[in-house]
Residue frames as a rotation matrix with the C-alpha (Angstrom) as fourth column:
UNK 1
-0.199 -0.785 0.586 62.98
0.918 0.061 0.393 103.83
-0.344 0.616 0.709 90.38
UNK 2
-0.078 0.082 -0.994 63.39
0.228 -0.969 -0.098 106.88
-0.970 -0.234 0.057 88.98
UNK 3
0.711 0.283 0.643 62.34
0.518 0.408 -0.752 107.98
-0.475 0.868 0.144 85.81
UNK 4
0.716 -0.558 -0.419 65.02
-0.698 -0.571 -0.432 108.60
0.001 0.602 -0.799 83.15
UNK 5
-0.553 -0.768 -0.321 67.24
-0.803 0.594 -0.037 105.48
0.220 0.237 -0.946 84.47
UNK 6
0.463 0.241 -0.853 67.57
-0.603 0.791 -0.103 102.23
0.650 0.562 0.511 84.18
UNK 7
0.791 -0.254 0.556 68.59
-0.456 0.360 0.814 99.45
-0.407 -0.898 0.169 86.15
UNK 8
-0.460 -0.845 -0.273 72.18
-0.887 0.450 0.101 98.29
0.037 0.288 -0.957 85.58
UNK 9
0.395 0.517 0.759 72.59
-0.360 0.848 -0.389 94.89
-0.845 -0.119 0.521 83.85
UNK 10
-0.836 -0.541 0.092 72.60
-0.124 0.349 0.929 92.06
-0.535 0.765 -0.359 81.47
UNK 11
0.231 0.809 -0.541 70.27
-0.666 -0.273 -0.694 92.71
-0.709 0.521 0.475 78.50
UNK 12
0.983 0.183 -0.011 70.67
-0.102 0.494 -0.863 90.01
-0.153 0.850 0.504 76.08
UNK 13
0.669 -0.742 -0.049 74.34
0.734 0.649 0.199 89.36
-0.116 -0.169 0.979 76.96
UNK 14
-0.107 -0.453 0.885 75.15
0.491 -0.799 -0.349 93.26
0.865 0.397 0.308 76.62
UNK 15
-0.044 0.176 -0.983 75.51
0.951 -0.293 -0.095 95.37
-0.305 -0.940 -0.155 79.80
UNK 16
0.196 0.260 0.945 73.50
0.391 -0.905 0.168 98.22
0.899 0.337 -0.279 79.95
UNK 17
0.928 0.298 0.222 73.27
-0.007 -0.584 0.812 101.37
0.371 -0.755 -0.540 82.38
UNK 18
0.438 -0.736 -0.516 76.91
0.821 0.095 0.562 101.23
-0.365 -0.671 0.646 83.23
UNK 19
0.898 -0.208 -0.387 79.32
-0.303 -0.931 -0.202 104.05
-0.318 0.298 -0.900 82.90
UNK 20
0.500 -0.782 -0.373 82.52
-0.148 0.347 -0.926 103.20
0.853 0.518 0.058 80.90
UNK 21
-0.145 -0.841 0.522 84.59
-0.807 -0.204 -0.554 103.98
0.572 -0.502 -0.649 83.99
UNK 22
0.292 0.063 0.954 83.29
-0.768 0.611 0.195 101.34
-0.570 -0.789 0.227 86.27
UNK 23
0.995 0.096 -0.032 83.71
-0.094 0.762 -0.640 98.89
-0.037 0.640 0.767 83.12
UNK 24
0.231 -0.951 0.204 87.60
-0.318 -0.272 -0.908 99.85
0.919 0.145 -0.366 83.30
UNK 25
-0.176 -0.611 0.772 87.79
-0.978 0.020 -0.206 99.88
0.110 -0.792 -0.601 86.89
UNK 26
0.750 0.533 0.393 86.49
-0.607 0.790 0.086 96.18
-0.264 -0.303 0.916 86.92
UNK 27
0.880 -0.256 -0.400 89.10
-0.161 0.631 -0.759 95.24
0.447 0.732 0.514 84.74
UNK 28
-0.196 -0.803 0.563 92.19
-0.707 -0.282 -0.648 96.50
0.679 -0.525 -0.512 86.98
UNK 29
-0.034 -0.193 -0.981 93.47
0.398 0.897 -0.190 93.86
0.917 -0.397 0.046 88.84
UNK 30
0.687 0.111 0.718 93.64
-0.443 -0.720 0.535 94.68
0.576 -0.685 -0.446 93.31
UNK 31
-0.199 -0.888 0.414 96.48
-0.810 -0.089 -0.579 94.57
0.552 -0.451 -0.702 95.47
UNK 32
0.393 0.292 -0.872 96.90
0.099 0.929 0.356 91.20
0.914 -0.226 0.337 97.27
UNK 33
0.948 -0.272 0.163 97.78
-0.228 -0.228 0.947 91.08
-0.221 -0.935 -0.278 100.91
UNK 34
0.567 -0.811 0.148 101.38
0.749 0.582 0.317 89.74
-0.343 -0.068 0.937 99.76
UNK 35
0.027 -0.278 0.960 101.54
0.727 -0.654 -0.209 92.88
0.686 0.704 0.184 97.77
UNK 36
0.584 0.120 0.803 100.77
-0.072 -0.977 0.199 94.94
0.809 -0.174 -0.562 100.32
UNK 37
0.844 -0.534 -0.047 103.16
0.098 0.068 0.993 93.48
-0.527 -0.842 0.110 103.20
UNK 38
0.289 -0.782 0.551 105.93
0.951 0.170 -0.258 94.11
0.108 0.599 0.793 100.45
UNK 39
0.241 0.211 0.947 105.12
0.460 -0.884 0.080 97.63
0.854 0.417 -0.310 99.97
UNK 40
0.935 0.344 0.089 104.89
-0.010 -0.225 0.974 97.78
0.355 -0.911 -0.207 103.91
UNK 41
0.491 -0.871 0.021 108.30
0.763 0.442 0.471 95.79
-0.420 -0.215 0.882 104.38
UNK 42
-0.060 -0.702 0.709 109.99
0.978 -0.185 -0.100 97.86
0.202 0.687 0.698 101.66
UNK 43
0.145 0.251 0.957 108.67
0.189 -0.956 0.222 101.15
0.971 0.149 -0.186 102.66
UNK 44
0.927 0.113 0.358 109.36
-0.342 -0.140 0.929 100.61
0.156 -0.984 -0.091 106.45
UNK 45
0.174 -0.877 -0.448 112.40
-0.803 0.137 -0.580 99.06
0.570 0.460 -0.681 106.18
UNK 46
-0.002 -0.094 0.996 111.47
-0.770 0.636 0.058 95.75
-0.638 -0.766 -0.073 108.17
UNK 47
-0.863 -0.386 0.327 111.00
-0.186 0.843 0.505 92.32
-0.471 0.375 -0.799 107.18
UNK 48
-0.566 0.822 -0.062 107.88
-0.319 -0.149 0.936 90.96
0.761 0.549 0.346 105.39
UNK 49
-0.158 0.742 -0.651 106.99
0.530 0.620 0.578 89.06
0.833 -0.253 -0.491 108.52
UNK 50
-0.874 0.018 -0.486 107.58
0.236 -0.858 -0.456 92.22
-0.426 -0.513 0.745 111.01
UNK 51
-0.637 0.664 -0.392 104.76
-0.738 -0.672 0.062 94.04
-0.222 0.328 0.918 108.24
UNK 52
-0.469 0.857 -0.214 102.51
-0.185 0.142 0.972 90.98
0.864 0.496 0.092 107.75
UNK 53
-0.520 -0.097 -0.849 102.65
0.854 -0.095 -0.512 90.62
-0.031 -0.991 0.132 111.88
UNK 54
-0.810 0.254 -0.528 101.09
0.140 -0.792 -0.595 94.44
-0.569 -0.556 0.606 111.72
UNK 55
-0.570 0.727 -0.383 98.60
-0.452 0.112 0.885 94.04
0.686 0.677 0.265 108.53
UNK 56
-0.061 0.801 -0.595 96.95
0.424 0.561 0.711 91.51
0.904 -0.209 -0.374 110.34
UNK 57
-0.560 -0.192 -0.806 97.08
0.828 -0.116 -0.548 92.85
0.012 -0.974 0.225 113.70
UNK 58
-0.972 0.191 -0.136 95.93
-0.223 -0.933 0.283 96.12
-0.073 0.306 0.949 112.00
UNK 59
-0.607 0.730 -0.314 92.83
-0.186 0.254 0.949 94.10
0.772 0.635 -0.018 110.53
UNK 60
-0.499 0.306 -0.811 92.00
0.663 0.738 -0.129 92.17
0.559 -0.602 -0.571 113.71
UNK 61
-0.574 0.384 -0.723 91.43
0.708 -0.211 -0.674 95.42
-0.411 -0.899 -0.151 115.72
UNK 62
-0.947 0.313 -0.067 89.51
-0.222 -0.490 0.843 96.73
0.231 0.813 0.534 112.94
UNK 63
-0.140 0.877 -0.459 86.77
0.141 0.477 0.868 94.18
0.980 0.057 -0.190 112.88
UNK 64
-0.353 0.380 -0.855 86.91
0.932 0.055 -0.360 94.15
-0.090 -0.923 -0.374 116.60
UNK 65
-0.901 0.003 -0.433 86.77
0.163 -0.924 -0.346 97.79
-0.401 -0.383 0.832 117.16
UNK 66
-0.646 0.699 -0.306 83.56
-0.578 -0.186 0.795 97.69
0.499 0.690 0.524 114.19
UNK 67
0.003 0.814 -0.580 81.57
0.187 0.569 0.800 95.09
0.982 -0.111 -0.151 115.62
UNK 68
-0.630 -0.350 -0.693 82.17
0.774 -0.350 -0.527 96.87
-0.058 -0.869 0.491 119.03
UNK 69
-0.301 0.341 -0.890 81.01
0.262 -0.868 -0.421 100.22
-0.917 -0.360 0.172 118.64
UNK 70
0.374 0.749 0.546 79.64
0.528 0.312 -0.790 99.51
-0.762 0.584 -0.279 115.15
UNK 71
0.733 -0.651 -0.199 82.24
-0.594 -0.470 -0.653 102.54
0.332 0.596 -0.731 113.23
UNK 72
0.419 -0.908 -0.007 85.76
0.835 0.383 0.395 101.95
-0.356 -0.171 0.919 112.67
UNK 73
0.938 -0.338 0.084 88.23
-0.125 -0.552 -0.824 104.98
0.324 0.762 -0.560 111.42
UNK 74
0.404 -0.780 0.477 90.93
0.904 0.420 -0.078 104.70
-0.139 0.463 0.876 109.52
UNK 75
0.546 -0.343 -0.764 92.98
0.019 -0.907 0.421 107.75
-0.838 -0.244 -0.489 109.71
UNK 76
-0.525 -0.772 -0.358 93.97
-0.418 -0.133 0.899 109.26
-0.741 0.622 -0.253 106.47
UNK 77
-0.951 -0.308 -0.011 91.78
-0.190 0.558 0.808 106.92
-0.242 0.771 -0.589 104.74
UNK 78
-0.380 0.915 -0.138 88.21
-0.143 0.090 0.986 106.18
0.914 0.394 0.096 105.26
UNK 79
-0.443 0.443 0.779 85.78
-0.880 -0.050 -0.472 104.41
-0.170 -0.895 0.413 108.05
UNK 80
-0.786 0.305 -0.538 84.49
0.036 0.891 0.453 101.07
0.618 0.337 -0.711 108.31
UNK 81
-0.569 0.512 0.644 80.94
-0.822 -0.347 -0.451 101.05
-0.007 -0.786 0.618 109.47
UNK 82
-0.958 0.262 0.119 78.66
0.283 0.932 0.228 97.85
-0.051 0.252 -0.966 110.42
UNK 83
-0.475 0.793 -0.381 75.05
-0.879 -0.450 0.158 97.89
-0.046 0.410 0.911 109.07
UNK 84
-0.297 0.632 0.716 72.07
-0.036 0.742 -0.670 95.11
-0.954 -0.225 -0.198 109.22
UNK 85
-0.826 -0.007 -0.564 71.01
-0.559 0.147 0.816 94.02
0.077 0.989 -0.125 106.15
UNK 86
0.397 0.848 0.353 67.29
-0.855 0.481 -0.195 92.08
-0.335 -0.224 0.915 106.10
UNK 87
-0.699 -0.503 0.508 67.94
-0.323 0.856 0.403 88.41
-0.638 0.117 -0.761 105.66
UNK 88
-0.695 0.496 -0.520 66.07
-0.550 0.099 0.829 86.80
0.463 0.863 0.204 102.18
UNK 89
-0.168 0.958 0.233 62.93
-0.681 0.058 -0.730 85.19
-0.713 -0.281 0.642 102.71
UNK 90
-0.930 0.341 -0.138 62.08
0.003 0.383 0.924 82.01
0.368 0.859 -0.357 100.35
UNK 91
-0.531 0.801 -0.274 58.89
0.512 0.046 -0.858 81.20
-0.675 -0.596 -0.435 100.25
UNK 92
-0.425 0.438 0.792 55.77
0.410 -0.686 0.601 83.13
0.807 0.580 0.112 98.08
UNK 93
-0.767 0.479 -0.426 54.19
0.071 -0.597 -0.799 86.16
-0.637 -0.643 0.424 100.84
UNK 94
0.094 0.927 0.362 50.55
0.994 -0.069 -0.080 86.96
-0.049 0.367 -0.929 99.83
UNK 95
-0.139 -0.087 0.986 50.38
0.742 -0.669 0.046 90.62
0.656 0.738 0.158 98.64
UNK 96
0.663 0.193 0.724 50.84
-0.563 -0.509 0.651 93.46
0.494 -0.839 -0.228 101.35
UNK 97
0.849 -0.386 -0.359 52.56
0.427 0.104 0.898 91.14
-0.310 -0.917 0.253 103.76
UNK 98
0.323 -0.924 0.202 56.18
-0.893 -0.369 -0.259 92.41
0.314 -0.096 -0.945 104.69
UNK 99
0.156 -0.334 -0.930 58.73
0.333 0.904 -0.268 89.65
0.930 -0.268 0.252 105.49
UNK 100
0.912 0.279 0.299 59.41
-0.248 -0.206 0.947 89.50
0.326 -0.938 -0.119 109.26
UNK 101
0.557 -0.595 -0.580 63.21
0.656 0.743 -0.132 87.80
0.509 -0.307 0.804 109.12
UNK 102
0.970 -0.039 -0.239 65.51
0.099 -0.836 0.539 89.39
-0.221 -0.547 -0.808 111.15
UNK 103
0.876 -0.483 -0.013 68.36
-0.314 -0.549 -0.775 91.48
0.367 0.683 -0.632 110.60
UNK 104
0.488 -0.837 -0.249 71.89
0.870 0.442 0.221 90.26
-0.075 -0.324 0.943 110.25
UNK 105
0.772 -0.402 -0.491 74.68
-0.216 -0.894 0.392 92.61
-0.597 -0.197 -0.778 111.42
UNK 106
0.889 -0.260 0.376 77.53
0.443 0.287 -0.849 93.15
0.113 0.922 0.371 108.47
């Protein structure tokens, strides 16, 4: 950790270490997939089941295309990349040891 911060949290039922803005953005509700095949429908001028027919389709060769070659990009928008994460350990390790579990892909 670095010195000067703190570790986000709950301190006695009070959250510290956050910045106001993330406390806002938590509050803002996100676009459901029904919302967005509307938006899609209405802005393309098809039906809703024409644009939820390409949402999902869209999604499907996402994940493939990520768990393929491990990137995805999204033109215009971002990149979807897959990453390994160590899996938890229960269990008490004796001091010094490292866990040994192995790594799921995300």
């Amino acid at each position: 950790m670095f010195p000067g911060f703190r570790r986000a949290g709950l301190v006695g039922g009070v959250q510290i270490g956050r910045d106001s803005e993330e406390n806002i953005m938590a509050e803002v509700k996100r676009m459901t997939q029904t919302q967005l095949v509307k938006e899609l429908a209405g802005a393309l001028g098809v039906n809703n089941k024409v644009a939820k027919q390409f949402v999902e389709s869209y999604a499907a060769v996402a994940v493939r295309e990520t768990k393929k070659n491990g990137v995805f990009v999204i033109p215009g928008i971002g990149r979807l990349v897959r990453w390994s994460a160590r899996l938890a350990s229960g269990g008490i390790r004796p001091p010094g040891k490292r866990s040994r579990s192995p790594r799921r892909k995300l």
